[in-house]
Backbone as CSV, one residue per row, in Angstrom:
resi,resn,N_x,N_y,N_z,CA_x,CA_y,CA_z,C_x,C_y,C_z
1,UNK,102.239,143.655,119.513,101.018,144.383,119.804,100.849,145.482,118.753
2,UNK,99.792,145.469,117.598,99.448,146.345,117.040,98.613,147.576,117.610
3,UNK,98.301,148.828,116.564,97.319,149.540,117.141,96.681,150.057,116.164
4,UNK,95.381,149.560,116.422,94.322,149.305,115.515,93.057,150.778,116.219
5,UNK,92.982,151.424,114.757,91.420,151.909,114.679,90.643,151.791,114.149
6,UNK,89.292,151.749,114.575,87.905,151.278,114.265,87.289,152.244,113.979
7,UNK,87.053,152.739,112.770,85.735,153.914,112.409,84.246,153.367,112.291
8,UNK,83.536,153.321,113.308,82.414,153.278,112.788,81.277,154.324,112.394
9,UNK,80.641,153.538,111.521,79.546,155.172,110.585,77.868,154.356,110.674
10,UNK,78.379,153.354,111.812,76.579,152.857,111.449,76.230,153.038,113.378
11,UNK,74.497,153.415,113.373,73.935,153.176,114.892,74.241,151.867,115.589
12,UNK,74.286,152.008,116.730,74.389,150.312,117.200,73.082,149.812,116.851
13,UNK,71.659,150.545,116.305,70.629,149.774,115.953,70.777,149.451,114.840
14,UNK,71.600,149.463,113.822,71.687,148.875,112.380,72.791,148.856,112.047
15,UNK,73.565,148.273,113.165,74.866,147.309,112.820,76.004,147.329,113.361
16,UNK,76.076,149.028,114.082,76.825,149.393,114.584,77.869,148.526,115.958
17,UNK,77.094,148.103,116.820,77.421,147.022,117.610,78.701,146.089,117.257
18,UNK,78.492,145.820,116.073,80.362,144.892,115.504,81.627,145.441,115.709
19,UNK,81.903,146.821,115.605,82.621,147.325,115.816,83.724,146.959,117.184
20,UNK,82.240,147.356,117.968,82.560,147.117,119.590,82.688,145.893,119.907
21,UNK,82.412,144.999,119.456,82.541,143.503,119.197,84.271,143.326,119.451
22,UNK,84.033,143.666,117.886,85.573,143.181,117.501,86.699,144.450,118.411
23,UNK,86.657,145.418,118.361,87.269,145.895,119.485,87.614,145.255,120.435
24,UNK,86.864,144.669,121.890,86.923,143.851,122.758,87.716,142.436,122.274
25,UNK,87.548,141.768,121.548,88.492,140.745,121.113,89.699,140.624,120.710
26,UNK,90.239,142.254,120.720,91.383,142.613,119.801,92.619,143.541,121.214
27,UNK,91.166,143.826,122.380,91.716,144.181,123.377,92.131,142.931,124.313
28,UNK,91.652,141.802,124.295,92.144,140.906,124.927,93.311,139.947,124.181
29,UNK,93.496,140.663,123.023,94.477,140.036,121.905,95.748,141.330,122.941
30,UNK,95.483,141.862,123.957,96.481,143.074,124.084,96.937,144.214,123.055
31,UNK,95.990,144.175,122.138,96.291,145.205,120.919,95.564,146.596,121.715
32,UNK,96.259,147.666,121.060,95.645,148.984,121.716,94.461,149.313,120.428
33,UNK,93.544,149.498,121.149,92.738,149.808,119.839,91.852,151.158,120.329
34,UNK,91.345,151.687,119.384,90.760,153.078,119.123,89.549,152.706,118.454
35,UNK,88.311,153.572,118.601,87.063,153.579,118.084,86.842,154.961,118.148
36,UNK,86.613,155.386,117.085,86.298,156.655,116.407,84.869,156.938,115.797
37,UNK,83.767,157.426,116.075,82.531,157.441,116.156,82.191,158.173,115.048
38,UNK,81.469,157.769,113.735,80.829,159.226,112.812,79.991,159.067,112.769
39,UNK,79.218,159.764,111.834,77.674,159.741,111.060,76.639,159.454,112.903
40,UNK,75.952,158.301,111.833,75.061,157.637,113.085,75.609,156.979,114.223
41,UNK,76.662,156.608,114.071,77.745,155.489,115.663,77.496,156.665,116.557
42,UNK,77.934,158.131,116.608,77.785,159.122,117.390,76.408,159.198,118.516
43,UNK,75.470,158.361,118.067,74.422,158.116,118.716,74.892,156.547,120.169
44,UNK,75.898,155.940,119.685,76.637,155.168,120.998,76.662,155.998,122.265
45,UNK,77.292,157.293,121.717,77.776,157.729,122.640,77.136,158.419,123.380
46,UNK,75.835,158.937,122.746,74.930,159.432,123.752,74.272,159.007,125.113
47,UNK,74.178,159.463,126.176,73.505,159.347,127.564,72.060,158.695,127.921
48,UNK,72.078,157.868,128.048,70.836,157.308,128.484,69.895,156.573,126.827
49,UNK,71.317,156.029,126.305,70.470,155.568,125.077,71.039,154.222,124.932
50,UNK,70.312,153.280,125.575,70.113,152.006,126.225,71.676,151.134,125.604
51,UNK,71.440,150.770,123.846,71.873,150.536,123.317,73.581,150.718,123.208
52,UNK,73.591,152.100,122.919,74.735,152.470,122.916,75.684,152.713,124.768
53,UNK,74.658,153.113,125.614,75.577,152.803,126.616,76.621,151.553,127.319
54,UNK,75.524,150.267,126.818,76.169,149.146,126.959,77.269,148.652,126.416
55,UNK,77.522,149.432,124.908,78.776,149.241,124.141,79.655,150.056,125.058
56,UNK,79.640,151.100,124.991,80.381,152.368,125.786,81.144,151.794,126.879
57,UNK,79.877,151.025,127.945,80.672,150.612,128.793,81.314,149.545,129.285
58,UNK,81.183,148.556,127.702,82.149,147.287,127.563,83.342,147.547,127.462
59,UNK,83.018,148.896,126.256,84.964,149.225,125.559,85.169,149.916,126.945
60,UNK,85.062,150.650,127.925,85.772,151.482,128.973,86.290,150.217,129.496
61,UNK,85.268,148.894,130.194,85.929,148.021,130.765,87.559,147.366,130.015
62,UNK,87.654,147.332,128.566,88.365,146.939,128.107,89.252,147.892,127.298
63,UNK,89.360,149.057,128.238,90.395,150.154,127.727,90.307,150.611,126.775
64,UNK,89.683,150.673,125.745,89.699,150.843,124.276,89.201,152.316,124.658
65,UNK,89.912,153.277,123.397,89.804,154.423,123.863,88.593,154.620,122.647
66,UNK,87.662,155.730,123.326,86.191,155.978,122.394,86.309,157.885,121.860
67,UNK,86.386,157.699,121.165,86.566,159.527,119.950,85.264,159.759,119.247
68,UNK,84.386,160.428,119.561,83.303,160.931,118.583,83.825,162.177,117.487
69,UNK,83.023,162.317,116.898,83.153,163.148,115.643,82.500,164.533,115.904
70,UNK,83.088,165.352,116.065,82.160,167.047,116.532,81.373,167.571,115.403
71,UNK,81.538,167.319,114.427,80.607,167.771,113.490,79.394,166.486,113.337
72,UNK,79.627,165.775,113.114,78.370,163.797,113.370,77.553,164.508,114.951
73,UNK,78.431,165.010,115.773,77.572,165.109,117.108,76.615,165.907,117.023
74,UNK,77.220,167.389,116.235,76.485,168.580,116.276,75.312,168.178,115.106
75,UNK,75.338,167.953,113.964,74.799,167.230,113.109,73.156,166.399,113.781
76,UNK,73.677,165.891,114.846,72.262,165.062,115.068,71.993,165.820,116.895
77,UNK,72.423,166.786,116.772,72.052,167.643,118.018,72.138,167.031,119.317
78,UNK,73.381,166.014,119.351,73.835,165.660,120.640,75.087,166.398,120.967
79,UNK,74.706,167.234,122.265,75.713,168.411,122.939,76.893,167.569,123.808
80,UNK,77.353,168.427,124.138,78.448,167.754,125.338,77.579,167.314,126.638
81,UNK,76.854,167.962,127.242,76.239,167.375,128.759,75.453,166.135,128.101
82,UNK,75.292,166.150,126.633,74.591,164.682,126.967,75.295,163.443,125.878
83,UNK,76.473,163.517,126.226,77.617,162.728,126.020,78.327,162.458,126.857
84,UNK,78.500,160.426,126.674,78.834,159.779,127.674,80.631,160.758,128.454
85,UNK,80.158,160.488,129.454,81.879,161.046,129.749,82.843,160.042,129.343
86,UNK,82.852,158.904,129.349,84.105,158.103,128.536,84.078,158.170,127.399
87,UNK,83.229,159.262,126.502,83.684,159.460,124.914,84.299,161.146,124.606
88,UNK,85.139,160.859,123.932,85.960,162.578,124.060,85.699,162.843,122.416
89,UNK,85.695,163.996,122.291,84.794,164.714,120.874,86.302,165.408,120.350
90,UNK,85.901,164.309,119.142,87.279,164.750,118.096,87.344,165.678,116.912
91,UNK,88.135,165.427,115.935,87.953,166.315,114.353,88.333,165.461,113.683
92,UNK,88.057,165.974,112.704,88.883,165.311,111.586,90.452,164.909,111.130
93,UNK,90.929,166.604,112.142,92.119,166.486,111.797,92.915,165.113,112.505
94,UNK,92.512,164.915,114.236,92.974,163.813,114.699,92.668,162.833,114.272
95,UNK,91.325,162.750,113.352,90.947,161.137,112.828,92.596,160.993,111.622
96,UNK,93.373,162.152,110.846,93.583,161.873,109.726,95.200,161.661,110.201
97,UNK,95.385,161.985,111.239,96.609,161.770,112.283,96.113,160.322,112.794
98,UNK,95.609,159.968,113.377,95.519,158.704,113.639,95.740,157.873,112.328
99,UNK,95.004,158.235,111.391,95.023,156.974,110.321,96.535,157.213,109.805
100,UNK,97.049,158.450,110.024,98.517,158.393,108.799,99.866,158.071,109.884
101,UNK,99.449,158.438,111.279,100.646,157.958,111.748,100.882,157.272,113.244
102,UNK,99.464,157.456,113.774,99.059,156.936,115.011,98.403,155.473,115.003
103,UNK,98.109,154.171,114.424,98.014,153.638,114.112,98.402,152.565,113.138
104,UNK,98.409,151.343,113.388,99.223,150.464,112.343,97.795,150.033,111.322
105,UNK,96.767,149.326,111.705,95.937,148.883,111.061,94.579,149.734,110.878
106,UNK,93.979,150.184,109.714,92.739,150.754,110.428,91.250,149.772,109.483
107,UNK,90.278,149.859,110.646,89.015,149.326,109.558,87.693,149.786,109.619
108,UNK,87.351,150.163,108.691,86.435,151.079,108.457,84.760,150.172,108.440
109,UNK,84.131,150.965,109.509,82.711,149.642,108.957,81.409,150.710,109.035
């Protein structure tokens, strides 16, 4: 069982969605996997935004743990009350801990 993170930097309206894809396939592979939200993906995680909730609440069904980016959030003026509660608001520093020692594989899309 590897443990794989997923950075994504695109909306689920222009492409973003693969991510969460392959996540789910990698969770039924029993791999632990991570999805880490920047740029535009940070818009997944927002509340009542059709698109991205449905990803949100595939990966919760399939354990995959969901990390947004606090500066990507603040950036496009999504606060904490209107962020999903199964996404927890990260930094950089844990993204650079995950990639150097918390993780075996990482892929960037």
């Amino acid at each position: 069982m590897a443990r794989y993170l997923i950075i994504e930097s695109k909306s689920p309206l222009d492409g973003g969605q693969h991510s969460f894809e392959l996540a789910k396939q990698l969770r039924e592979l029993k791999h632990d996997v991570t999805i880490y939200l920047v740029q535009d993906a940070v818009f997944a995680a927002r509340k009542r935004f059709e698109a991205g909730e449905t990803l949100v609440a595939e990966a919760k069904a399939q354990n995959a743990t969901l990390l947004a980016d606090e500066i990507s959030l603040r950036q496009r003026g999504i606060v904490k009350d209107r962020l999903s509660e199964v996404v927890r608001v990260s930094n950089m520093g844990e993204l650079v801990d995950l990639l150097m020692e918390k993780s075996d594989k990482a892929i960037w899309h």
